[in-house]
N, C-alpha and C positions, 0 to 999 in steps of 0.2 A: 504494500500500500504506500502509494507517494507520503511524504512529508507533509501536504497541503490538505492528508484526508482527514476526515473526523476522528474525532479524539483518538488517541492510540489506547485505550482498555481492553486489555488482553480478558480480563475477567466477563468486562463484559457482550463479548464476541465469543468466548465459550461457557454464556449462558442460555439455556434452551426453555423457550417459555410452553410451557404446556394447559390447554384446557381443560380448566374442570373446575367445577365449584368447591365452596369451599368445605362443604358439607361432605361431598366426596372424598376432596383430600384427607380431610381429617381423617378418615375411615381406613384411608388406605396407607397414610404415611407411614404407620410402623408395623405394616405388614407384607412384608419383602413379594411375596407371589401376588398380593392387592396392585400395591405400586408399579408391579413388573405390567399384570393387567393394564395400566393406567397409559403406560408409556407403549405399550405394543399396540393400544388402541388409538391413543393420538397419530402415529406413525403409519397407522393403517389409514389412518380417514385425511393425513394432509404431510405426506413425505418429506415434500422441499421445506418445511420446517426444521427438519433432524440435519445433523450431521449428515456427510454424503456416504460414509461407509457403516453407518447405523444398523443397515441388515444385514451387515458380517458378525453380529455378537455385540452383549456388551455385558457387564456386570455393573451390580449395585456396588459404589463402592464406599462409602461414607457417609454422615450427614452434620448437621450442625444447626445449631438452637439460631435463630433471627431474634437477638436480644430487641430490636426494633418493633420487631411483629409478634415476639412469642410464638413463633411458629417455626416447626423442623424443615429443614429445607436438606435433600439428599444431593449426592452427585453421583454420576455414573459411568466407567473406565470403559470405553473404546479397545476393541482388537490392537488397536496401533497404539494405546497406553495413556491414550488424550481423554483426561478429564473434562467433564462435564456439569455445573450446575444447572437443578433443573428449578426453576421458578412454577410456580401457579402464575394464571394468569389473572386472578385476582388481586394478585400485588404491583405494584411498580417496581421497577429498577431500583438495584439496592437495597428493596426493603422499606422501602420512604413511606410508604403510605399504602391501606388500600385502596382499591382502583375504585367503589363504591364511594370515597369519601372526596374522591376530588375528579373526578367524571365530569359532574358540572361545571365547578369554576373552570377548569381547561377547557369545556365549549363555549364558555361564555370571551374565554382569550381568543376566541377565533376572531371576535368581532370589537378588541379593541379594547374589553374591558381592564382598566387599570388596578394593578397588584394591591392597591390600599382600599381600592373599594371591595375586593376580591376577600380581604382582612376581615372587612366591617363586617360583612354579610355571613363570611362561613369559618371567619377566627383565625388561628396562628397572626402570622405579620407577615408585611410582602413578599420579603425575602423569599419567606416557606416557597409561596405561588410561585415567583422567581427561578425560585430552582428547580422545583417542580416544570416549570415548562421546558426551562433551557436542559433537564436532562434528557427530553427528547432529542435532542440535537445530536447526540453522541450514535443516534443510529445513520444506520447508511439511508440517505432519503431514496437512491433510486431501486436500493434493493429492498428496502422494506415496502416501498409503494408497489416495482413490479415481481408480483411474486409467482401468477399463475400462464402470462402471457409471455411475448418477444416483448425487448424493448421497441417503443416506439421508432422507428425508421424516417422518421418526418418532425424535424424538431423549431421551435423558436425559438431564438436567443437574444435578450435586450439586459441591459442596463437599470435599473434603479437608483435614483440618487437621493440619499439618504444622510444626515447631521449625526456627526460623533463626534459628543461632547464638541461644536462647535468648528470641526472641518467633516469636509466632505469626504463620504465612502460611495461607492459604486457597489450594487448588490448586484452580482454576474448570474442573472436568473435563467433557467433554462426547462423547458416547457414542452410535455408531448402528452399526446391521447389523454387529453384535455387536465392531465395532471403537473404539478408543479413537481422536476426531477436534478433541481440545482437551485441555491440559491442561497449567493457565496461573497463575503464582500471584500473587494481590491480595493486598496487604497489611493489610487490611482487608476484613471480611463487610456492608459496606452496599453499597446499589445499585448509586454510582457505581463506587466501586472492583471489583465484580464483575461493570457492565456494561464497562468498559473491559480486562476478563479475557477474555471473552465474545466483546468484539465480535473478539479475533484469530481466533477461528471464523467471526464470519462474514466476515469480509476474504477468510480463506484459502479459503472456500467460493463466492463469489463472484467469485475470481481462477477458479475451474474453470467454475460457472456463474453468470454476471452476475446473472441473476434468481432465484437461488434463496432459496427463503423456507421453513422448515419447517410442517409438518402440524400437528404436534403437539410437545409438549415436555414429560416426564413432569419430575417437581421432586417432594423432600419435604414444600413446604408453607414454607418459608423466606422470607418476607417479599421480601428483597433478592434471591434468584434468583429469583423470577417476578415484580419490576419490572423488573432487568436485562434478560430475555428481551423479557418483553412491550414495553421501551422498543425494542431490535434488532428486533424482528419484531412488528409492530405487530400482526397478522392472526395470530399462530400460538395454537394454541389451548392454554393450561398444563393438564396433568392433576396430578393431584395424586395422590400414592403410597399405593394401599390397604395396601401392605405398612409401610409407616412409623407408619400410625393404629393397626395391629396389633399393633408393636410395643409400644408404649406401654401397651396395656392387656398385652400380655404379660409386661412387666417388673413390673406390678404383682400379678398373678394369676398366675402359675406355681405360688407355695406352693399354692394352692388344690388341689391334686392332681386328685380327678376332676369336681370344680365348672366347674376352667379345660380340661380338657377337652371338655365339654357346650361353653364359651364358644368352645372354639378350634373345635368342629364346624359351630357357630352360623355364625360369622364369615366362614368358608372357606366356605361352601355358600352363603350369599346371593354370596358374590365370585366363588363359579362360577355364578352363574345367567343361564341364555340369552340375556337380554334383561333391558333395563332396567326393565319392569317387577316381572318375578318378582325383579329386586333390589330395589326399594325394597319390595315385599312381605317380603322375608325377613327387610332389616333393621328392619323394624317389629316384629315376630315378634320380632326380636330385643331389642331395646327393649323390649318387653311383658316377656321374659321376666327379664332383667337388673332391670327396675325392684321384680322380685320375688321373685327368687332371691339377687341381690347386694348388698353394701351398702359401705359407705365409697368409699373412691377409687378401686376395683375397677370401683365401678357406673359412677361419673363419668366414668373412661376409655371404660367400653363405652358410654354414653351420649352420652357427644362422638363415638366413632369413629359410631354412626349420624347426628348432628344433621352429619355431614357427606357423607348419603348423597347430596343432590344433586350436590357435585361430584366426588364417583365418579362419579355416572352419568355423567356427561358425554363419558367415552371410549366408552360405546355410541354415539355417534355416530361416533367416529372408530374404526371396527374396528382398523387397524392401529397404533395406538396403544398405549404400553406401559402396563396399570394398576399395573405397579409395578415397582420399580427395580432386577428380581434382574440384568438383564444389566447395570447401570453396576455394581451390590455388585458383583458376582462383579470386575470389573477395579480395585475402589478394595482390595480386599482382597488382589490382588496389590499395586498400588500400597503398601498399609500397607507388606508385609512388605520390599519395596524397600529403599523409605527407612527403614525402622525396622533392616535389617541392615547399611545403610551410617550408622550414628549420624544419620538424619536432612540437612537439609539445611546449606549451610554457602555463606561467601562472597559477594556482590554479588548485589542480585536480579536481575539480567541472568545472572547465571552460572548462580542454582537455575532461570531460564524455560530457557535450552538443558537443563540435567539436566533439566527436568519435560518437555520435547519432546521430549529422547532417550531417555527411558521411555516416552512412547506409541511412538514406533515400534519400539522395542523390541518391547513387548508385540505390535504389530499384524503385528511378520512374524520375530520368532526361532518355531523351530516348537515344533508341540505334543507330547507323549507322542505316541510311536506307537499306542498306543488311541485317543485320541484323535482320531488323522489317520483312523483307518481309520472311527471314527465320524460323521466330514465327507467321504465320498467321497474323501479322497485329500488332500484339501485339507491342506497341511501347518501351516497358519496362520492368525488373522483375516484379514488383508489377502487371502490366494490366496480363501479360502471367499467372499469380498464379491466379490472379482471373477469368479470362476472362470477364473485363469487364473493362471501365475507364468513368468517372463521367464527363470531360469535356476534351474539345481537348486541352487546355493548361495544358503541362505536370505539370506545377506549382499549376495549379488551382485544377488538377485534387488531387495532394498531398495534399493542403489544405482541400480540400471535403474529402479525405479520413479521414484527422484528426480534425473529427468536434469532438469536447467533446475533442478535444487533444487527440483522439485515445483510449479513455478509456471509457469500456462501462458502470460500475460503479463508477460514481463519489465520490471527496471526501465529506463530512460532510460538511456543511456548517458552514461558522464563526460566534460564536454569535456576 
């Protein structure tokens, strides 16, 4: 794992979270053929959770009192000698809490809600909530989000700019099958610094698969994010956002009332056209007409958004391709109001990269409005929608089970 991944915890990457209530657990904890049940059942109904060599053997080998929780927590010795702790999935990381006791306040952080009011309402002090969120950060976000699918093949990558402690960070966000699977922040917007953002995407994407390489990579056109990419993924092809070139000439033409109308009908109708020829027909048309309808900086915007019809066209090659950025907006716009309702970011940039890793998974598996769910088949979440499936009906519980090994299917080395 590069230097730039999420926290290096060796304990907890070889810890395995397993389902089952706690009424169960109790039952079975200090009865070695119960427990053995426990684990050969979880292993039956969802594999890529375990270890990869899990159905070669293992033995009980240990256990030990959770002065925290009061409760015995076992581990279990691997054919190749790799210990294992096994968590209920009742509890959190560490031991911290039950997952029934802070469920809530962490859905309520999905939307903003700030740590002292978090205090008022359900006790401890900020900190607690604090630490309680940012320990989600320590899992891998792309391997705990994609767990029963490919990685997504077709990706977004933009920028967030974001106040720490009074200068600016750039959050290097990166975005597929409508899930947030990066989101990473460089202290500066040139290459290096947002290739080495970047590349803990592709670490944690190629701990699930070794070979993966994306399709495509939708960007606004930012110098430093399509050299960072194209330096990561040598072959992936950068599209460039027709909705960003749009922008621009909208911010300048909007007074125009029903001139920038004609221009917004213009614009949008070559950007829906079948095929990449009837686009560069339209926006020629469009061109023609601007160069005699428009004038001042109005034209010169609509002028550049066509003098860069060739690399629009370029995603008619790749159909599945995004031509423009509304699914990363749509998650940088949460994102905004996030950190904008918690005063922005604060403390060590090691401490804002867990905050910015426990708001993607945040976003990727608190659920959605019930309109919403019933608009995704059922799906309560990005993460369930991408895989089509969820491990348990507590959203909370369900993201722990997703991040058994801490989301990494290749653990680290063990410490002498």
């Amino acid at each position: 794992m590069a230097e730039g991944s999420a926290t290096q915890s060796s304990r907890g990457y070889r810890t395995l979270c397993l389902a089952v209530s706690e009424d169960a657990y109790a039952q079975a904890i200090d009865d070695p053929a119960a427990f053995r049940r426990l684990l050969d059942e979880g292993f039956r109904r969802a594999p890529e959770l375990f270890p990869a060599n899990f159905a070669l053997g293992y033995e009980l080998k240990d256990d030990r009192m959770s002065v925290k929780q009061g409760l015995p927590i076992r581990r279990i010795l691997l054919k190749d000698g790799t210990a294992y702790s096994v968590r209920p999935s009742f509890l959190m990381p560490y031991m911290t809490a039950r997952v029934a006791d802070v469920e809530g306040p962490l859905f309520l952080r999905k939307f903003g809600v700030p740590y002292w009011a978090l205090a008022h309402v359900f006790g401890a002090d900020p900190m607690y909530w604090y630490r309680q969120e940012c320990g989600l950060g320590r899992f891998s976000v792309v391997g705990t989000t994609v767990r029963r699918v490919e990685i997504p093949e077709h990706l977004l990558a933009d920028e967030h700019h974001q106040p720490l402690d009074g200068r600016k960070v750039y959050i290097a966000t990166t975005v597929g099958g409508g899930c947030c699977l990066g989101a990473e922040p460089a202290e500066a917007a040139g290459t290096d610094q947002l290739k080495a953002a970047y590349a803990v995407f592709k670490d944690e994407a190629r701990d699930v698969a070794p070979n993966f390489a994306p399709k495509t990579v939708n960007t606004d056109g930012w110098k430093g994010t399509q050299a960072a990419w194209k330096a990561l993924f040598r072959r992936a092809v950068i599209l460039l956002c027709f909705l960003h070139g749009w922008l621009k000439v909208r911010a300048r033409a909007k007074h125009l009332k029903d001139r920038f109308a004609e221009v917004s009908r213009r614009a949008w109708e070559a950007y829906h056209s079948p095929d990449r020829r009837g686009f560069g027909q339209r926006l020629r048309r469009l061109r023609e007409w601007a160069g005699g309808q428009l004038s001042g900086v109005v034209r010169e915007n609509v002028l550049d958004l066509c003098r860069k019809g060739r690399r629009f066209a370029v995603a008619y090659r790749h159909p599945g391709g995004h031509r423009t950025s509304n699914m990363l907006d749509r998650q940088m716009r949460g994102m905004n109001r996030y950190f904008d309702h918690g005063q922005h970011l604060h403390g060590s940039i090691e401490a804002c990269r867990l905050h910015c890793r426990a708001w993607a998974l945040l976003w990727n598996f608190a659920p959605w409005h019930p309109a919403t769910t019933c608009e995704n088949q059922g799906w309560r979440c990005p993460a369930e929608r991408l895989n089509r499936h969820r491990y348990h009906d507590s959203w909370l519980q369900n993201l722990l089970l997703s991040a058994s090994l801490g989301g990494y299917r290749r653990p680290l080395p063990q410490k002498a």
